[in-house]
Every structure is written in C-alpha cells, then in structure tokens.
mmCIF file as gemmi writes it, N, C-alpha and C atoms, coordinates in Angstrom:
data_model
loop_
_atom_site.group_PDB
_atom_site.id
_atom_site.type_symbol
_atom_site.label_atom_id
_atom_site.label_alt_id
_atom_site.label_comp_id
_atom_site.label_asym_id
_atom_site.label_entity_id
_atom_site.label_seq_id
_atom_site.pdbx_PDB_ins_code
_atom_site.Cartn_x
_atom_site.Cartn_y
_atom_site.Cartn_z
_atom_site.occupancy
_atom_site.B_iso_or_equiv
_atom_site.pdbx_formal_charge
_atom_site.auth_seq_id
_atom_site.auth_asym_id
_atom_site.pdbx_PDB_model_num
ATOM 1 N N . UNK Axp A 1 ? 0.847 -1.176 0 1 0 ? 1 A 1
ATOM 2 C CA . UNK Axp A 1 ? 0 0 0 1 0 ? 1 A 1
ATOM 3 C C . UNK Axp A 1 ? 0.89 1.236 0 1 0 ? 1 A 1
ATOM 4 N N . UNK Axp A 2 ? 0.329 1.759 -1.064 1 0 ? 2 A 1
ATOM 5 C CA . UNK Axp A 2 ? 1.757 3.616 -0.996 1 0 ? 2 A 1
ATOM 6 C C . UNK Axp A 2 ? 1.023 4.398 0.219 1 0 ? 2 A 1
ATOM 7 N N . UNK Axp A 3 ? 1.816 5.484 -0.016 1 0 ? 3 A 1
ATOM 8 C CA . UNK Axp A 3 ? 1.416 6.846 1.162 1 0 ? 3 A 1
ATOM 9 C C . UNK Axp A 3 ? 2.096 7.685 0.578 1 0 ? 3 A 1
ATOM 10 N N . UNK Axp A 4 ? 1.044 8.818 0.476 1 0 ? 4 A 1
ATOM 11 C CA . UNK Axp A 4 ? 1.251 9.844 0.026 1 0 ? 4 A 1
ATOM 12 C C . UNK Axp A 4 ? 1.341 10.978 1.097 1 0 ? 4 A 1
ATOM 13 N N . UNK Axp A 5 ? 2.155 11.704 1.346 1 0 ? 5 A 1
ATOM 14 C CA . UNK Axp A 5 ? 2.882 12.776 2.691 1 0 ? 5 A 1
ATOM 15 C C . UNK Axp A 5 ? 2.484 14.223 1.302 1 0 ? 5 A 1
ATOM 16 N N . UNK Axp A 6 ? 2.879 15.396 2.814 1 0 ? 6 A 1
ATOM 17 C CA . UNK Axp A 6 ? 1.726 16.308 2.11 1 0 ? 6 A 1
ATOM 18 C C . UNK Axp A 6 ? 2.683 17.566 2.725 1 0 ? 6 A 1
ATOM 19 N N . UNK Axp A 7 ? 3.8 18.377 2.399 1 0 ? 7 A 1
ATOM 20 C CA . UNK Axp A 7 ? 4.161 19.271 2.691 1 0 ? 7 A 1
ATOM 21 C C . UNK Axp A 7 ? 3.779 20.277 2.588 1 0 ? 7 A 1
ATOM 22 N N . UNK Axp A 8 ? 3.476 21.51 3.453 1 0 ? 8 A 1
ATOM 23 C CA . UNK Axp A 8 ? 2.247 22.685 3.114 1 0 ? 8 A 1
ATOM 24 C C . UNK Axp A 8 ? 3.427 23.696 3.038 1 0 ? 8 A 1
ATOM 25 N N . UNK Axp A 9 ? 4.18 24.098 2.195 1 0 ? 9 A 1
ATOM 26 C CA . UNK Axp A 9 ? 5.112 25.103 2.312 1 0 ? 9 A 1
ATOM 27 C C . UNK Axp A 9 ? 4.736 26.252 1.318 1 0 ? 9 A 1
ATOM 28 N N . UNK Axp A 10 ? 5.482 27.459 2.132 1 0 ? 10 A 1
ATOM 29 C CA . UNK Axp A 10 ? 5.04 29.081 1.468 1 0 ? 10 A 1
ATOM 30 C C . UNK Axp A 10 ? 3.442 29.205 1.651 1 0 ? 10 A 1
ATOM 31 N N . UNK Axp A 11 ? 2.736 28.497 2.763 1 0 ? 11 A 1
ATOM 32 C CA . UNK Axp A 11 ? 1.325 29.423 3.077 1 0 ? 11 A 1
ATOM 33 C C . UNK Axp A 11 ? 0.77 30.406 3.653 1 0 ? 11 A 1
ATOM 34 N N . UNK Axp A 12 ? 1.974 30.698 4.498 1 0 ? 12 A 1
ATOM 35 C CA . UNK Axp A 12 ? 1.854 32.32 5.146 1 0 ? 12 A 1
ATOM 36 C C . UNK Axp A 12 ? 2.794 33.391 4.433 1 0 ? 12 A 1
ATOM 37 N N . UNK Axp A 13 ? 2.4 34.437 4.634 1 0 ? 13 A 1
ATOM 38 C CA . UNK Axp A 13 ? 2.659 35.43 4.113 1 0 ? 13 A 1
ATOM 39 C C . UNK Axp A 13 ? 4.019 36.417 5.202 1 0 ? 13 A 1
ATOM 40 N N . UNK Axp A 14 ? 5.276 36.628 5.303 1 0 ? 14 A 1
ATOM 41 C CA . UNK Axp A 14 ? 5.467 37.63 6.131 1 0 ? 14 A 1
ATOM 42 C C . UNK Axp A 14 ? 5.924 38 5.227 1 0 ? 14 A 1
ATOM 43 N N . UNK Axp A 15 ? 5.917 39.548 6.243 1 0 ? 15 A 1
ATOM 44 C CA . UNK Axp A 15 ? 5.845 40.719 5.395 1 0 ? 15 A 1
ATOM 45 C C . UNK Axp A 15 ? 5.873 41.903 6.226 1 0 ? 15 A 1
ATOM 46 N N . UNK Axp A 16 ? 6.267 43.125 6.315 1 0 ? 16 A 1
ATOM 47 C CA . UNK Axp A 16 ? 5.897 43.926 7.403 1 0 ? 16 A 1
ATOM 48 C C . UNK Axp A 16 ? 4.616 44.867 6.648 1 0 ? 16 A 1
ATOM 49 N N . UNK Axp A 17 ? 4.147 44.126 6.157 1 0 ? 17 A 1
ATOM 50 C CA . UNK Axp A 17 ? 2.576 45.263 5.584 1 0 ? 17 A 1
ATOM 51 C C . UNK Axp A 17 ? 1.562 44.551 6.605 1 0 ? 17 A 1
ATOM 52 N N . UNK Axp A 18 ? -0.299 44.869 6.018 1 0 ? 18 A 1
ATOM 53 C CA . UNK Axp A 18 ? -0.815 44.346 6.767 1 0 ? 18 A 1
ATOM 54 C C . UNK Axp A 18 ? -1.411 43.381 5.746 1 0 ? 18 A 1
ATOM 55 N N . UNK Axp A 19 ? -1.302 42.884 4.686 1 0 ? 19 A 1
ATOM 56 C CA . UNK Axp A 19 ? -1.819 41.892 3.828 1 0 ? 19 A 1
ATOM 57 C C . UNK Axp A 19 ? -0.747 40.765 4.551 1 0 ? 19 A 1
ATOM 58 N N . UNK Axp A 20 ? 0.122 40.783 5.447 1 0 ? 20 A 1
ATOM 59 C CA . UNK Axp A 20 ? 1.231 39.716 5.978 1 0 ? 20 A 1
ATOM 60 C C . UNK Axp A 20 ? 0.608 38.873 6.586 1 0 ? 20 A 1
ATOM 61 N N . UNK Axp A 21 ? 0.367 38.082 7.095 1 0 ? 21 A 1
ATOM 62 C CA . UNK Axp A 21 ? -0.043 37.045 8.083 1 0 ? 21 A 1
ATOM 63 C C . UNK Axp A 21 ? 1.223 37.26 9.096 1 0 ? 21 A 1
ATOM 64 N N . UNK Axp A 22 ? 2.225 37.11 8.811 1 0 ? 22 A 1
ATOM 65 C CA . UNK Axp A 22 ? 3.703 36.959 10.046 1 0 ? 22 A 1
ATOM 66 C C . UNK Axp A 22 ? 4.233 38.139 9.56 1 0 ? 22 A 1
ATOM 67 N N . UNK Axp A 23 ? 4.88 38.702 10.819 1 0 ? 23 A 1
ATOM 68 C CA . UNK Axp A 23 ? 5.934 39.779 11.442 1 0 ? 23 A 1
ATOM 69 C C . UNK Axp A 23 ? 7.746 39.086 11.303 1 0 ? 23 A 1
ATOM 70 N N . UNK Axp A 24 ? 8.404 39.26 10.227 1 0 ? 24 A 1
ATOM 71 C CA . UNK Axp A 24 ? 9.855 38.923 9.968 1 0 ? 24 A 1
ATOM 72 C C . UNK Axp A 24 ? 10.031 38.209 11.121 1 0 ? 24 A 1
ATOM 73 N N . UNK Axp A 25 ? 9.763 38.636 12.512 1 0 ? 25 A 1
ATOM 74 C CA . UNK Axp A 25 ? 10.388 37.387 13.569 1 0 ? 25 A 1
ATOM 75 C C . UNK Axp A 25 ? 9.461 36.637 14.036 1 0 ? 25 A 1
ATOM 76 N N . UNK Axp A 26 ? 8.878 35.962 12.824 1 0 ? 26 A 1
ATOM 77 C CA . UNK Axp A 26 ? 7.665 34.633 13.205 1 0 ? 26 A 1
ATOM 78 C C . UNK Axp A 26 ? 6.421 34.983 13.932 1 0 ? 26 A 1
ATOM 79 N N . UNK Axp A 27 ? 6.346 35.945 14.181 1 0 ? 27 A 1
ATOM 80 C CA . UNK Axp A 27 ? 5.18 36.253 15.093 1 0 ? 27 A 1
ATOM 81 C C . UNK Axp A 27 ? 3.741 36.645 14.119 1 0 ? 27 A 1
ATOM 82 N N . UNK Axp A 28 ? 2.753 35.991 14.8 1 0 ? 28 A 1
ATOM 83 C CA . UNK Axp A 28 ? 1.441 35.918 14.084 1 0 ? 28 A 1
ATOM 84 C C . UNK Axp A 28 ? 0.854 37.748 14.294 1 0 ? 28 A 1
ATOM 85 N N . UNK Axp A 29 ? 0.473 37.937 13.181 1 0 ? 29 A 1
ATOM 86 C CA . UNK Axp A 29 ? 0.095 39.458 13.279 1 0 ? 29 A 1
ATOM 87 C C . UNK Axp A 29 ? -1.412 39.26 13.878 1 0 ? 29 A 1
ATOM 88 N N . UNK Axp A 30 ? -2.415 38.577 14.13 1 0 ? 30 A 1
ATOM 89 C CA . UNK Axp A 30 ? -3.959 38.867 14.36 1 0 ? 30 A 1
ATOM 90 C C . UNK Axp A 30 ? -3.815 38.585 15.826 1 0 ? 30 A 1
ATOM 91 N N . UNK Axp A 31 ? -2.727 37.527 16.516 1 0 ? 31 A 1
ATOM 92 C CA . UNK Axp A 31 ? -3.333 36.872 17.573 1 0 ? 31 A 1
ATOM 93 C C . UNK Axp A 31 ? -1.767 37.3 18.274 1 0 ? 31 A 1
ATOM 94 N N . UNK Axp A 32 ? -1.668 37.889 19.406 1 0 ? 32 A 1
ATOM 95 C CA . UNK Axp A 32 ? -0.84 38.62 20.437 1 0 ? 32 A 1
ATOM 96 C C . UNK Axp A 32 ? 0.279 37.255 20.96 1 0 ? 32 A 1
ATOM 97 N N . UNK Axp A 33 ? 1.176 37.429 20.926 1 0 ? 33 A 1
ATOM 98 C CA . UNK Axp A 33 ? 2.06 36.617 21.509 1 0 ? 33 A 1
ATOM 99 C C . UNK Axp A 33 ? 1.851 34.937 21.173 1 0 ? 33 A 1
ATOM 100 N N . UNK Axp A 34 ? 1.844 34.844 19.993 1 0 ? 34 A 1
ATOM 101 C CA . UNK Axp A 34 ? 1.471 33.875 19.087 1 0 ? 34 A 1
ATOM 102 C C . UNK Axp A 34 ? 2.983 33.84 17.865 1 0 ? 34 A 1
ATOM 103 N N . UNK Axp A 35 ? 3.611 32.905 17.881 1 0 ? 35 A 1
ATOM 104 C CA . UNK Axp A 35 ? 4.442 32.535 16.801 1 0 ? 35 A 1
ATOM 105 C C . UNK Axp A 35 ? 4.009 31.339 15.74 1 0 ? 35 A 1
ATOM 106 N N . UNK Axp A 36 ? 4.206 31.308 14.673 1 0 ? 36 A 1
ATOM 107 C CA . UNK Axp A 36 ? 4.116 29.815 13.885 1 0 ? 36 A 1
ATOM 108 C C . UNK Axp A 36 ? 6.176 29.484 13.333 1 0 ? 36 A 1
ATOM 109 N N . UNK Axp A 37 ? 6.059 28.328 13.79 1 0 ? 37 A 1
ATOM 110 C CA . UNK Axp A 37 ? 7.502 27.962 13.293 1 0 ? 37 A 1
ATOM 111 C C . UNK Axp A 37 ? 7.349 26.296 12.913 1 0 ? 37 A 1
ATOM 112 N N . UNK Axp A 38 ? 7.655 26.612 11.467 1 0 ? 38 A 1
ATOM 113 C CA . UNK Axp A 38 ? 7.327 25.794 10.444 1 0 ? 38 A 1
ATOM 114 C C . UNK Axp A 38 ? 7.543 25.747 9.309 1 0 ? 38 A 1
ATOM 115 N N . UNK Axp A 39 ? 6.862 24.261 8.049 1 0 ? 39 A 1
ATOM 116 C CA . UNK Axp A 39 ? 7.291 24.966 6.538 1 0 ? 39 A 1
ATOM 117 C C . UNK Axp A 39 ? 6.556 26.218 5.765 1 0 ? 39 A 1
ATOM 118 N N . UNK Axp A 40 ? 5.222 26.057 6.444 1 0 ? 40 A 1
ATOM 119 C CA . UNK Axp A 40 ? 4.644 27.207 6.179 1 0 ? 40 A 1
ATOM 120 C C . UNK Axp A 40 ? 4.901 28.463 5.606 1 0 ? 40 A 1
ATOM 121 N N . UNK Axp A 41 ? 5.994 28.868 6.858 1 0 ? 41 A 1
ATOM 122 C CA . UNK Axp A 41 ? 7.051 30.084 6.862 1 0 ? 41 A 1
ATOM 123 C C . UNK Axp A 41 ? 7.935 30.566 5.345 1 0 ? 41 A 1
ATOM 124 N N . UNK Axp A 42 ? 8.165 29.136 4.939 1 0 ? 42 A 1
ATOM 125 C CA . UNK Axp A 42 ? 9.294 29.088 3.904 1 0 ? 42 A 1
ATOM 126 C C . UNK Axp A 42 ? 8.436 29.731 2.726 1 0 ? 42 A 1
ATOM 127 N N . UNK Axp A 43 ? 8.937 29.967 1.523 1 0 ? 43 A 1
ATOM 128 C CA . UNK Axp A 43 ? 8.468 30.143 0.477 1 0 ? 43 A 1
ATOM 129 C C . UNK Axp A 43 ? 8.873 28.993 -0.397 1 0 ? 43 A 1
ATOM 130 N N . UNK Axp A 44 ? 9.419 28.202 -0.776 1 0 ? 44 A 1
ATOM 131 C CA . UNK Axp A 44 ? 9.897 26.958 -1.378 1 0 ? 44 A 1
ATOM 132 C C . UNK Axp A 44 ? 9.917 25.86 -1.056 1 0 ? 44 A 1
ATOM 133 N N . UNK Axp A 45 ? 9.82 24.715 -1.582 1 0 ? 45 A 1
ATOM 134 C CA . UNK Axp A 45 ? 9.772 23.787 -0.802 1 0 ? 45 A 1
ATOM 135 C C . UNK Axp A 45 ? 11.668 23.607 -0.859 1 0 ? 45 A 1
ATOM 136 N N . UNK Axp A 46 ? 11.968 23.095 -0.002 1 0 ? 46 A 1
ATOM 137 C CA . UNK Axp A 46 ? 13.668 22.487 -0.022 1 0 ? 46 A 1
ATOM 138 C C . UNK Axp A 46 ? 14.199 21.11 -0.643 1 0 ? 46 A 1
ATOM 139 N N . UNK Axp A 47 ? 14.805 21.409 -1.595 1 0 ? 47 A 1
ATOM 140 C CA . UNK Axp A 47 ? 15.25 20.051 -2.137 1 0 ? 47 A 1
ATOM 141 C C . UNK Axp A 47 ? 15.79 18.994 -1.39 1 0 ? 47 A 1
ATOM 142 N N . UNK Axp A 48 ? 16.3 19.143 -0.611 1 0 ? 48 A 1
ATOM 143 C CA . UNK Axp A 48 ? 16.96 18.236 0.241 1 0 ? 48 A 1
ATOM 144 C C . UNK Axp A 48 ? 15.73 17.969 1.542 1 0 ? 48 A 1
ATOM 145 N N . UNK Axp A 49 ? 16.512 17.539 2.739 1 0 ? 49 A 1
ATOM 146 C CA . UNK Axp A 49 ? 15.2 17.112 3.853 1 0 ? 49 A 1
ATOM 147 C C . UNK Axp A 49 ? 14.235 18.01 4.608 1 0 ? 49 A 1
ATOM 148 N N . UNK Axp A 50 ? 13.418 17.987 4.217 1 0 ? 50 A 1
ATOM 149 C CA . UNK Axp A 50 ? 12.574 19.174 4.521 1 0 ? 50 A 1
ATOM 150 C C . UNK Axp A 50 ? 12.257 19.116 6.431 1 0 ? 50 A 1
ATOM 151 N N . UNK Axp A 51 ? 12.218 17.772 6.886 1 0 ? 51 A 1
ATOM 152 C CA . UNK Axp A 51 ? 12.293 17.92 8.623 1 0 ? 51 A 1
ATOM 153 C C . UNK Axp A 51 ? 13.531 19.158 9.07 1 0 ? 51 A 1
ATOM 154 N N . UNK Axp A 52 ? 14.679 18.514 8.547 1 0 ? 52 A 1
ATOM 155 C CA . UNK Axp A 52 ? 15.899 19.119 8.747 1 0 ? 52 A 1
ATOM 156 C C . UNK Axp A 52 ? 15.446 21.207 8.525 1 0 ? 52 A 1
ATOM 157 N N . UNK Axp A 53 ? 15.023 21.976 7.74 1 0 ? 53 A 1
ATOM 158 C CA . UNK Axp A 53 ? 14.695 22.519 7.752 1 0 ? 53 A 1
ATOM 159 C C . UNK Axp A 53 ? 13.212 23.54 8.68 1 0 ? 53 A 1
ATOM 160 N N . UNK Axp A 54 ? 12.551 22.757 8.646 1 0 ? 54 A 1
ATOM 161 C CA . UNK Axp A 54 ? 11.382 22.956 9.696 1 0 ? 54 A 1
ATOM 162 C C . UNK Axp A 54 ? 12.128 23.086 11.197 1 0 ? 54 A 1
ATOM 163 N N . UNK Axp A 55 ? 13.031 21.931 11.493 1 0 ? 55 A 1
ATOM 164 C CA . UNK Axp A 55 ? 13.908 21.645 12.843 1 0 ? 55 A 1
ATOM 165 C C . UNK Axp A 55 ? 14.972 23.444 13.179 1 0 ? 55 A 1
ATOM 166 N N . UNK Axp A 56 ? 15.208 23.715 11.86 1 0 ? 56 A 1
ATOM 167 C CA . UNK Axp A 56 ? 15.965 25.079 11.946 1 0 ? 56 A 1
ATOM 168 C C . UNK Axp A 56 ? 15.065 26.074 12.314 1 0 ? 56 A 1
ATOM 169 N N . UNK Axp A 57 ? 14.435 26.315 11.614 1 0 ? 57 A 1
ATOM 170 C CA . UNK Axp A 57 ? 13.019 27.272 11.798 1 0 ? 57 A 1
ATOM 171 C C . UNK Axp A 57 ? 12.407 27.433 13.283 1 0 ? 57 A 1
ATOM 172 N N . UNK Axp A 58 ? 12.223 25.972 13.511 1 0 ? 58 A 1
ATOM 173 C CA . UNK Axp A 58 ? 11.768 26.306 14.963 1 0 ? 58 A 1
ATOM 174 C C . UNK Axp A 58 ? 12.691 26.325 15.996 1 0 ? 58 A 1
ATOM 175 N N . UNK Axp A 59 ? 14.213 26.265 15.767 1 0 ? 59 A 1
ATOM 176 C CA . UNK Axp A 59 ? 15.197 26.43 16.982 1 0 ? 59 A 1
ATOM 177 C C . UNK Axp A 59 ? 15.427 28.364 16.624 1 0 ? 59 A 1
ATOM 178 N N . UNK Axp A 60 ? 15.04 28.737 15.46 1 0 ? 60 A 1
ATOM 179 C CA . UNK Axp A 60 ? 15.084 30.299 15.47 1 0 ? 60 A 1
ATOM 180 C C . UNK Axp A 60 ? 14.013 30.987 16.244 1 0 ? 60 A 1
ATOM 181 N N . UNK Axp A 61 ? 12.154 30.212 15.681 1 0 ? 61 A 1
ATOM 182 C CA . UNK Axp A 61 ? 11.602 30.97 16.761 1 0 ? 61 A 1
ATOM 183 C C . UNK Axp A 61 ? 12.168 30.968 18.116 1 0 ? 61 A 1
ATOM 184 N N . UNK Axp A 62 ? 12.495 29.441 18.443 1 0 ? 62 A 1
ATOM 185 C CA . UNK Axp A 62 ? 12.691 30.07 20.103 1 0 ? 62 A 1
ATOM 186 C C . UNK Axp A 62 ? 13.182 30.557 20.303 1 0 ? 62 A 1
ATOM 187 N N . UNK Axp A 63 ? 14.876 31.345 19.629 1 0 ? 63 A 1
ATOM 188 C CA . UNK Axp A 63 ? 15.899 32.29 19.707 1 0 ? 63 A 1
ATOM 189 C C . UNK Axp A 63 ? 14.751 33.581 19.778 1 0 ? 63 A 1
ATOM 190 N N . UNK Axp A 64 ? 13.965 34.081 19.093 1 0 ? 64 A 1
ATOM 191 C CA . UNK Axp A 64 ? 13.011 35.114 18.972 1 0 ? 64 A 1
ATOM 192 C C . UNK Axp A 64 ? 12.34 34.863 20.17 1 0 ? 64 A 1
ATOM 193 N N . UNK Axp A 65 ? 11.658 33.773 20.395 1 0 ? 65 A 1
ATOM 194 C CA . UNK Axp A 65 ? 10.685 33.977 22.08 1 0 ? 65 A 1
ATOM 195 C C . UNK Axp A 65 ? 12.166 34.551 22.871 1 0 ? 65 A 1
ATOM 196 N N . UNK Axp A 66 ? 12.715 34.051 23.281 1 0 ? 66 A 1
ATOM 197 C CA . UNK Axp A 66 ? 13.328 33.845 24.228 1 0 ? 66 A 1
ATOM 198 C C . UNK Axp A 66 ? 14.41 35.057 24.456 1 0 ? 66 A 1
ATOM 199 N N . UNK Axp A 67 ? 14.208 36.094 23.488 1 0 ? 67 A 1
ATOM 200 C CA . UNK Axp A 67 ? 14.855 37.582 23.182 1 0 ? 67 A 1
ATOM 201 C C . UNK Axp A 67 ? 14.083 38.463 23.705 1 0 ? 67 A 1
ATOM 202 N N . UNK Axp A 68 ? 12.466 37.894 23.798 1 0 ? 68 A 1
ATOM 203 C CA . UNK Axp A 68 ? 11.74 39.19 24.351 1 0 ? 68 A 1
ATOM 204 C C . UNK Axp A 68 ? 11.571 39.136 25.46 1 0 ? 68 A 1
C-alpha cells in the first residue's frame, strides 16, 4: 500500500505590511504573543530534507521567544 505525505510550504505570508499574516520574527500578526515555526514560513519547498529545515526554523523561533 503507498502513502502519500503532504508538505504545506510558502502558506503564510510575512511581510511587514498588513496583507502579511507573520511579522519577519515569526510572530502571528492577528493573535498577540502567538508565533508559527514551520514549513509554512518558507516560500519553497527544499530540495533536500525538509524535517531538517522545519527543525531550523523552529530552533530560530525560540531564539526570537526567548529575546523578548
């Protein structure tokens, strides 16, 4: 039986306008002290391992929580 896996990458928007969904340091613009760290974030998908990437992403948000 196959399986088909489902990467959702480049679905948010950052941006510092207000058409952005995210604020450059991961932070959700509608909902207060809210980050997303994920593929989401990316705009591309990554040729190589995409965990490996997501795993970066979210050791940066916490560099960002953990600054304010």
């Amino acid at each position: 039986m196959g399986r088909k896996s489902c990467h959702p990458f480049g679905t948010l928007r950052m941006a510092n306008d207000e058409r952005a969904r995210l604020a450059p340091r991961l932070a959700a613009q509608a909902i207060a002290r809210f980050r997303i760290c994920g593929g989401s974030v990316m705009l591309r998908i990554v040729a190589g391992n995409a965990n490996a990437s997501v795993i970066m992403t979210a050791e940066r948000c916490a560099e960002f929580t953990f600054a304010e």
